[in-house]
N, C-alpha and C positions, 0 to 999 in steps of 0.2 A: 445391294445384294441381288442377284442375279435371279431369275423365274427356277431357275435349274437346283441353286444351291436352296432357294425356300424349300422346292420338291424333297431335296435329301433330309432336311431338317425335321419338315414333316413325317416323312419314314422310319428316322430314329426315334423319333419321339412316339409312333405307330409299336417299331420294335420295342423298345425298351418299356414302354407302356404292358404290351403284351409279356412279357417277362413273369409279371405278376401274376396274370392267367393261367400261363402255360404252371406255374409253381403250383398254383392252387389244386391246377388238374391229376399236377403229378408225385405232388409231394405227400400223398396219404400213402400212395402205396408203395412208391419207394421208399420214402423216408427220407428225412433230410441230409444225412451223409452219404449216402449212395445218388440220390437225384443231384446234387451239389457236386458229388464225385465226376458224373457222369457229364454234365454240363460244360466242367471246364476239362474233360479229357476227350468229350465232343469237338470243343470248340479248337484245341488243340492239335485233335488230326486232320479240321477243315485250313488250319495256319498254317501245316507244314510247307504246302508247295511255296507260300511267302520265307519262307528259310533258306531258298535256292539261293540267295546273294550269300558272298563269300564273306564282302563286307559287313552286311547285317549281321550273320555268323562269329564274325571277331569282334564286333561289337558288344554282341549279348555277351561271350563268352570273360572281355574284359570288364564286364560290366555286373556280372554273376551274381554275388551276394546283395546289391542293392534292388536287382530283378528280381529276387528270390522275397525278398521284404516286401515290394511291390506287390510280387503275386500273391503273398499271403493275405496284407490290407486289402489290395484291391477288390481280389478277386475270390481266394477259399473262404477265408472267413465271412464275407458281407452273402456270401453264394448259400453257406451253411444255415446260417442267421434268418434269410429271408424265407429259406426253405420251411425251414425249422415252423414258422410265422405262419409260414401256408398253410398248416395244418389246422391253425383255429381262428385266421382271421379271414376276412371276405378280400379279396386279389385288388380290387379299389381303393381299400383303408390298408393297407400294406405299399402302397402306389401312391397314396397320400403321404406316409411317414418319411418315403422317400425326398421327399421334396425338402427337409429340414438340413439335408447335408451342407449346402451352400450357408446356411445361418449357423453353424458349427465351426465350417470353415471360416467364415468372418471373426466368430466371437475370439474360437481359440486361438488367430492370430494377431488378434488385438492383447487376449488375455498372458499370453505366452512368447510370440513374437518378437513384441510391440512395434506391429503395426498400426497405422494410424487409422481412428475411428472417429469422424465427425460424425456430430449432432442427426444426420437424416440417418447414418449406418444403424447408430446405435440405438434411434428409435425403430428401425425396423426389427432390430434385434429382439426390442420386448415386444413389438406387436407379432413377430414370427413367433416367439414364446406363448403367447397367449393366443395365438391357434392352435398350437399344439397342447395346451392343457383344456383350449374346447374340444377337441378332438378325441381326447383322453377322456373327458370327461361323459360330450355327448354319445362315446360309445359303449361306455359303462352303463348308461344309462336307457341304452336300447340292448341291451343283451348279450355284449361283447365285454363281461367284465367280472367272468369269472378266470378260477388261477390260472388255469391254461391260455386265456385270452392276455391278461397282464403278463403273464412269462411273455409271448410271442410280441405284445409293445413294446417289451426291454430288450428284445433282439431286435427290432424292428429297428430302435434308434443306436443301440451297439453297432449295428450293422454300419449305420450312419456315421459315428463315432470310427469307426477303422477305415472310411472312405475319406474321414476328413485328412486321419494320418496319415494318409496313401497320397491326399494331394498336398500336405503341406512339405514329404517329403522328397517326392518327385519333382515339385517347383524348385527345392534345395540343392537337388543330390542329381538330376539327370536333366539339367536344361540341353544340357552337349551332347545326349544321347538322341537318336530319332523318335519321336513317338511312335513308331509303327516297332520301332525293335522292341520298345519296351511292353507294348502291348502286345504282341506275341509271344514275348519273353516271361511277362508275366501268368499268360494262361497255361504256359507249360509246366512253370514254376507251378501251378496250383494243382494241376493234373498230376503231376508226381507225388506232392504234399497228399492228396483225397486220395489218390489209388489204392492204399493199403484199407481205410476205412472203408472205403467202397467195396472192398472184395468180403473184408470183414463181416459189415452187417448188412448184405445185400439181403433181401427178402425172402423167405421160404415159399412165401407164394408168387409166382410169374407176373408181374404187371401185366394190367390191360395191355390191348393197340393205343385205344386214348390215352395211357397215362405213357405209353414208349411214343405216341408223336409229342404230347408238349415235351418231354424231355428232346427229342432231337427238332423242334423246334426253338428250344430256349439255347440250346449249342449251337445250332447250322446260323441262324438266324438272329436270335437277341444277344448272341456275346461275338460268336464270328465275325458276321455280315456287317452288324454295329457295328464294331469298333475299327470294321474297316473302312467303312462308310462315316465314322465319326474324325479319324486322323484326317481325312481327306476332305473334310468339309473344314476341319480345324488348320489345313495349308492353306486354303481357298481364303476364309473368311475372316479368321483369326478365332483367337478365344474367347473373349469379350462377345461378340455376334453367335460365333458356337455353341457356350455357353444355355444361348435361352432355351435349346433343348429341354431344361432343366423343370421348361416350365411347361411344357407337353405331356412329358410323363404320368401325371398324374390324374389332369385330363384323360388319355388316353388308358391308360389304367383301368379309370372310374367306368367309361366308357363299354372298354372289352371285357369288365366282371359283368356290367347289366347288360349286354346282347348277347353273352354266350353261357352266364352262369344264370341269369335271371337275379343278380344282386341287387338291391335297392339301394339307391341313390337317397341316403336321410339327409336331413337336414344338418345334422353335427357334423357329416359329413362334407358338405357343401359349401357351410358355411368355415368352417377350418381348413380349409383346402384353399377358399379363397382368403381367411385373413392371412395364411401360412405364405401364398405364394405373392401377397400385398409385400408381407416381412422380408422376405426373400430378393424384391427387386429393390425395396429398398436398402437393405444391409450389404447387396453385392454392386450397389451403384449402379444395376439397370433402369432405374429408375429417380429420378432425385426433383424434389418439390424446387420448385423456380423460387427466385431472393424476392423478397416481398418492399417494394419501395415505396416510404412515404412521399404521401402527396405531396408535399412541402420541397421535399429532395427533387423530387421528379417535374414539379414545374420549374424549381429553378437551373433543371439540365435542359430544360425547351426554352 
């Protein structure tokens, strides 16, 4: 992998990190169906000049109702859900839950699939689990576990939950489509779905400046720019190598809540962030324990 393609990697994982900041900053005062509205109807007027191809254009258009599914898993509802989150969790522990998608994605395609799941998948699967009930557990146990806090975990991994559906049916249903039509196609599809909400329960009172830049931060930049900069690292590198973005995220997340929110970095924290993304390289095969050979075997291959 090239010095150039680590640079992009590290960016998305920069932007998408910040995602959870920028929600935190802006989802008190908008509210979670107006700042979710506004996000993907941002990010869809910065993709329009990507719609100039005619081809792309027939594309989407014979492609419609499965873009339309896309953009709701992918994109309105995980957009609603996180929002929603921002309002009573800290932008780091909302950055960490994120990281459980990939282990959803595993399990539910072994569970339902049947895909195949060797011995290292499927132990990462319980030890990704059992980060995430320390996670749950150590946040309860520092102040984040009252009913508004618990509602906002069960959006947290819902969110996660719709993202898995979104990639198991995209793998299905649009491998012959481009990935750049569908990800534009998608944020438009969400922009029409949130617009009626968004005009609906927009706020009586005017957002700050600060809460209208992370909103046009979270659309120019962590859904725009990303996903542009994510297709194009996914021609380059492929999916497999693309992919470890996955494991930035939250790092960076954790990161942009303690230098810009002043959030603390606890230990339930730290420690579930690292067994979660231990579970994660394990159950998506980035990582896999080497075959252990008896002594007896191994002198008699020398």
């Amino acid at each position: 992998m090239k010095k150039s393609d680590v640079a992009v990697l590290l960016w998305l994982g920069a932007l998408w990190g910040a995602s959870f900041l920028f929600m935190r900053m802006g989802a008190a005062q908008f509210g979670s169906l107006p700042l979710a509205g506004m996000r993907a109807i941002g990010a869809a007027i910065c993709s329009i000049p990507l719609l100039a191809s005619r081809q792309r254009l027939a594309e989407m258009c014979a492609n419609g109702w499965p873009i339309i599914l896309i953009g709701l898993s992918n994109s309105a509802l995980p957009f609603v859900l996180f929002s929603y989150a921002a309002q009573s969790l800290p932008s780091g522990l909302s950055a960490i839950f994120d990281a459980i998608a990939p282990l959803l994605v595993a399990a539910s395609g072994w569970l339902w699939l049947g895909e195949r799941l060797d011995a290292p998948r499927a132990g990462g699967l319980l030890i990704g689990l059992a980060g995430v009930v320390w996670l749950i557990g150590g946040s309860m146990g520092l102040g984040h576990g009252g009913a508004s806090s618990g509602w906002a975990m069960a959006a947290c991994v819902g969110a996660n939950v719709c993202y898995t559906f979104g990639a198991h049916y995209s793998h299905r249903r649009m491998q012959s489509v481009s990935p750049l039509t569908v990800a534009i196609g998608s944020q438009v599809a969400a922009a029409v779905m949130l617009l009626p909400f968004t005009v609906w329960l927009w706020p009586a009172r005017m957002p700050t400046p600060q809460a209208w830049f992370a909103m046009f931060g979270l659309a120019a930049a962590c859904t725009s720019l990303a996903y542009v900069l994510f297709y194009r690292l996914l021609a380059r590198i492929g999916s497999s190598r693309a992919m470890t973005v996955l494991y930035l995220i939250p790092v960076f997340g954790v990161a942009w809540g303690a230098m810009f929110l002043g959030e603390k970095i606890t230990l339930a924290m730290a420690g579930g962030c690292a067994v979660i993304l231990l579970g994660v390289a394990l159950a998506t095969g980035m990582v896999r324990p080497r075959a252990v050979v008896p002594a007896r075997i191994a002198a008699e291959k020398t």
